[in-house]
N, C-alpha and C positions, 0 to 999 in steps of 0.2 A: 163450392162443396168439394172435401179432396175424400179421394178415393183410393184406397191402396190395390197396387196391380192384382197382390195375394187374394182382396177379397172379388176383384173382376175374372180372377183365374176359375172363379168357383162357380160364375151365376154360368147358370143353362141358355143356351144360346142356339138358334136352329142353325143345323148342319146341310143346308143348300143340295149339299150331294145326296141327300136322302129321300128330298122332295121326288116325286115320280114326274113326270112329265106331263099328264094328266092333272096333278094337283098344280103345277107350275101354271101351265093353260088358266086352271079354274082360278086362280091367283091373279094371273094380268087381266082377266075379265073382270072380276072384283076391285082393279085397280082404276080399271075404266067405269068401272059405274059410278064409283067414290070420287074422281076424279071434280066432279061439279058439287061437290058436297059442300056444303057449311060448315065448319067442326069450329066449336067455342074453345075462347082460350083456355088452356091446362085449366087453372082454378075452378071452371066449371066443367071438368069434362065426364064427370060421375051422370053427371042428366044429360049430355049432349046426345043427341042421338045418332050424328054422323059417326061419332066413335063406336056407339053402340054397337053400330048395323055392322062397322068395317069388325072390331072384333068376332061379331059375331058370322060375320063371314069367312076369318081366318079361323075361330075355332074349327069351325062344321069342315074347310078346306082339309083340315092338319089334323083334325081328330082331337083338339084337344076342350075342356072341360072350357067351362061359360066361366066369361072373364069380368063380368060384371064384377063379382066384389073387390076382384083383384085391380081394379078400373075405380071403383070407390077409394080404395083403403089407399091407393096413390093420390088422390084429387084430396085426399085429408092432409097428406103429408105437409109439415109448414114449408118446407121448400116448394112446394106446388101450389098451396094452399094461400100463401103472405098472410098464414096466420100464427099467430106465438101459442105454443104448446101450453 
């Protein structure tokens, strides 16, 4: 898959130095609970539940909105998917 630098200059990307230190903490504990998880490969990772929980642990961390569909609509992708459009 190529990618142009142009279109990687543009996606949002979290800025580390913004994180507080507190969210940093709540963050490695989340890493450590994930740490024995199960996660199913890409193609099914819409239903897996280890990705579920980890997302849904980084939204609630960082404040950011429920990443489930954004977690679907990637596990469609034929690149993710091995399936033909």
């Amino acid at each position: 898959m190529a990618v142009k630098k142009s279109d990687l200059e543009g996606l949002p990307v979290l800025d580390i130095r913004q994180v507080s230190p507190a969210q940093l903490l709540r963050l490695s504990e989340l890493f450590d609970e994930m740490a024995v998880a199960e996660f199913e490969r890409l193609p099914r990772m819409a239903g897996c539940q280890a990705r579920s929980s980890l997302d849904a642990g980084v939204s609630r961390i960082l404040g950011l909105p429920d990443l489930g569909t954004l977690r679907t609509l990637l596990a469609s992708e034929p690149v993710v998917s091995n399936r033909r459009v």
